[in-house]
TIRO-156675 format. One record per residue (C-alpha): residue in one letter; x, y, z. Coordinates in steps of 0.5 Angstrom, whole numbers, plus 500, padded with zeros to 3 digits. Each point is the difference from the previous one (the first is absolute). Layout:
<nodes>
AXYZ;...
</nodes>
This chain:
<nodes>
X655461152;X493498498;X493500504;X500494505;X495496495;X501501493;X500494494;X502501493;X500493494;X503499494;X500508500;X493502503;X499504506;X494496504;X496505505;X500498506;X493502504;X496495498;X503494496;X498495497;X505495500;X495495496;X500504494;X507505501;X505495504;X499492499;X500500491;X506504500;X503495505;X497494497;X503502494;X507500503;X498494503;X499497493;X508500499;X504496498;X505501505;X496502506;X504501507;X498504507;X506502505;X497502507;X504504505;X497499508;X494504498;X496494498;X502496507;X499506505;X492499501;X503493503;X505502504;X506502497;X504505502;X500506494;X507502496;X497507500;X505504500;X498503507;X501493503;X507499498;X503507502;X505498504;X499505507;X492499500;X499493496;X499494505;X507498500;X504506503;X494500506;X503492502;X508503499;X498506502;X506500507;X505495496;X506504500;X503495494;X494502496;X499507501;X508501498;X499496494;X493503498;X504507501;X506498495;X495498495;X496506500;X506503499;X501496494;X494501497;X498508501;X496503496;X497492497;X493498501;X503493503;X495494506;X502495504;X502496494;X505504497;X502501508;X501492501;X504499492;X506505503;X500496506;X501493496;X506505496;X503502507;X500492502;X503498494;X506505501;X501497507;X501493497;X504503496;X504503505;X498507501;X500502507;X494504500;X500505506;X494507500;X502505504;X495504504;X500507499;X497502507;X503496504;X508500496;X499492501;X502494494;X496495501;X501493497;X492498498;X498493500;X497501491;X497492500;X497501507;X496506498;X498498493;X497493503;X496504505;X497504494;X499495495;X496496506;X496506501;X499501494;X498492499;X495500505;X497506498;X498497494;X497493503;X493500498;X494498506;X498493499;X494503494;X493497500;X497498493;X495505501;X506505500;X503498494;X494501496;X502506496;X508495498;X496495499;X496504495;X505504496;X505492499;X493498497;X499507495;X507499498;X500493499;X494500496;X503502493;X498496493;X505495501;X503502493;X504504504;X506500503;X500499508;X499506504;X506502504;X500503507;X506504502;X500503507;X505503505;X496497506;X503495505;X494497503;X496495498;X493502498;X499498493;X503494502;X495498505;X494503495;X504496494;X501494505;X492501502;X497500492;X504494499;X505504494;X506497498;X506506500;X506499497;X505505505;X507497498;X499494505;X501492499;X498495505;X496496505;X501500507;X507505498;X499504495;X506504498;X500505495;X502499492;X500506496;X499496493;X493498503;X497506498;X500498493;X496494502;X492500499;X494494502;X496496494;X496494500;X499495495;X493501497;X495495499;X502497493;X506496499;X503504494;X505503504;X498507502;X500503507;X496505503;X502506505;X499500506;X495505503;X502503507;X507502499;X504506501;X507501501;X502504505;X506505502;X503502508;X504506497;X503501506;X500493503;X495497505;X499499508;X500492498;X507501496;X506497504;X507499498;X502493501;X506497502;X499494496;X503501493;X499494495;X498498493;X493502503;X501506503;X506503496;X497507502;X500499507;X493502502;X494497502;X493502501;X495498506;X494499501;X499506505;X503506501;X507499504;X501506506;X506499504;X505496494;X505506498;X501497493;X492502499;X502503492;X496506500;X503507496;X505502501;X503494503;X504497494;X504494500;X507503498;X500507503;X502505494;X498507498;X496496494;X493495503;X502493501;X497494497;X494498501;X497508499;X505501494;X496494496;X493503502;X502506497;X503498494;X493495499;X495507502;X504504495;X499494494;X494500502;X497507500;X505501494;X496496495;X496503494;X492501502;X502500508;X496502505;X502502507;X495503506;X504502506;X496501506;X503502507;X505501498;X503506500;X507501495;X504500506;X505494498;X506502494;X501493497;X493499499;X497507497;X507500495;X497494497;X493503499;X503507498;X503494495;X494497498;X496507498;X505500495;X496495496;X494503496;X496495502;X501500507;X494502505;X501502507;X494501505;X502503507;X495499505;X502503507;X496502506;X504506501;X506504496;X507500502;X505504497;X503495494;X492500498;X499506500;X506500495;X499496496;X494503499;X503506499;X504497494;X494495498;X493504500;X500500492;X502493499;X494496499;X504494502;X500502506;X494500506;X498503506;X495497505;X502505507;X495500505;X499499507;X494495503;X495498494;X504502495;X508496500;X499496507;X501492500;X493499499;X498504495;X505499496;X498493500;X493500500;X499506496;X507501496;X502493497;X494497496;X497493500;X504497493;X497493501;X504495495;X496500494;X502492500;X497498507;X493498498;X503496493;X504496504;X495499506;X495498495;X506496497;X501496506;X493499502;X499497493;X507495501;X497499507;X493497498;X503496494;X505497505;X494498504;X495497495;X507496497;X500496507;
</nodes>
């Protein structure tokens, strides 16, 4: 593993002792900025300065992380923790993986397998209660990611970065925001700038999720009548990799909602058909619908030519997703930066793997290096559209010709 802070770009290793993130970090960043497919996938590192518990892999082991102190004593939960470990010796697992292998024993039983565990101190079979235990944990763990009611003074640094990322020349394409958060931030801060994202949803008061809606984009028509529109500014198309705390499955099932799944307006606690990973629709080895079609749609994404993808807060810790990225830098043309308050062990092994490849790069650092505030306010460059004042003054000119014709 390397030094706790360390950053490296297109191939170039950066001191550390006093950097100059004008001059050193934000051109090379602004460049990438300038590409024409441009995404950032955010782990919970970008939402844990607001309240959000952090996937770190301390959290999420099983006997210290803050699930097993709730069922500490539950003898259906010790039992089960116990056969899993089992299963899993010698594998760096979390409580996500724990909660997949009691959706796989469920599916048994309603198979008609008759699970029974024995345990070995007391001699004893016991007949364990699956879908009970794994509805305690999926509370918790839904609890545990409910954001306070957030101040806009506490959202100045999500408001900031929505703005930096939607500010490319409109030339380009839309920006694209992937993240593997459950809460709302960047709802509440997109909702607060008044952005339009595009996040796979249709509707008004009920709004249900359409996966072809990606492929949409916002125009108005321009000021002539010669038939030409204009792209609207303010949009981003956004993406809930492992589904969202305001995702429920709904009962009805129509033209409207062939899918069955409807989107809120707030985060829903108690409803268990909250659709958060790994909650899929069809219980299977493979992910359900809706996750399958997001992860195709993040692997078309990134997988283009000229793409550029900057991860931060997120530790590589989920296989379907790092598989689609190990793909893309197949690509010559592809380009990823890892920003990261700390490493992990995928980090450090993909920098073990990576280091001579300058289309990769490392921001790794604690506070004043890779936290959420400086990654916002030093990192990502200011780009604003080269198109803004054109069209300001455009519409200004309409404005007056309008007022001088009455």
């Amino acid at each position: 593993m390397q030094k706790d802070s360390f950053i490296r770009i297109f191939g170039k290793e950066i001191k550390i002792e006093n950097i100059d993130f004008e001059n050193e970090i934000i051109p090379r960043i602004r460049e990438l900025l300038r590409a024409d497919n441009f995404s950032i996938l955010t782990g919970t590192g970008s939402s844990h300065n607001v309240g959000s518990v952090l996937f770190s892999k301390n959290e999420l082991e099983l006997e210290d992380g803050w699930i097993y102190k709730e069922l500490k004593g539950n003898k259906e939960y010790e039992l089960l923790l116990e056969l899993f470990k089992n299963e899993n010796k010698d594998k760096i697992y979390g409580v996500e993986d724990f909660i997949t292998f009691l959706y796989k024993l469920e599916f048994a039983e309603k198979l008609g397998v008759n699970i029974k565990i024995t345990d070995t101190k007391e001699k004893k079979d016991y007949t364990v209660k699956i879908k009970d235990i794994k509805e305690k944990i999926l509370k918790i763990l839904k609890n545990k990611c409910v954001l306070p009611t957030l101040e806009k003074n506490e959202l100045s640094d999500h408001l900031n970065f929505i703005r930096k990322i939607i500010s490319r020349p409109i030339n380009l394409r839309r920006s694209n925001l992937f993240t593997t958060n459950y809460d709302l931030v960047f709802e509440k801060a997109m909702d607060e700038l008044g952005v339009v994202y595009v996040d796979g949803f249709i509707g008004g008061l009920k709004k249900f999720f359409h996966p072809e809606s990606f492929n949409f984009d916002y125009y108005y028509p321009a000021a002539t009548t010669e038939g030409k529109v204009s792209r609207m500014e303010r949009v981003l198309h956004y993406y809930k990799l492992h589904g969202s705390l305001n995702w429920i499955q709904s009962n009805t099932n129509d033209t409207l909602n062939i899918y069955g799944i409807e989107k809120k307006d707030k985060e829903i606690i108690d409803d268990e058909n909250v659709l958060i990973f790994p909650t899929p629709l069809k219980e299977q080895d493979t992910i359900g619908f809706p996750y399958s079609d997001l992860f195709r749609r993040f692997a078309n994404t990134i997988q283009q030519p000229q793409s550029v993808l900057i991860t931060y807060g997120y530790s590589f810790g989920d296989a379907h997703i790092n598989r689609i990225i190990f793909e893309a830098l197949t690509i010559p043309s592809f380009q990823l930066i890892i920003v990261s308050y700390s490493w992990s062990d995928m980090i450090s092994k993909i920098y073990e793997k990576f280091k001579d490849n300058k289309s990769v790069g490392f921001i790794i650092g604690g506070d004043g290096i890779a936290d959420w505030k400086t990654f916002v306010n030093k990192i990502l460059p200011d780009i604003p559209s080269e198109n803004y004042e054109e069209k300001y003054q455009e519409k200004r000119n309409n404005a007056k010709s309008f007022l001088n014709n009455e």
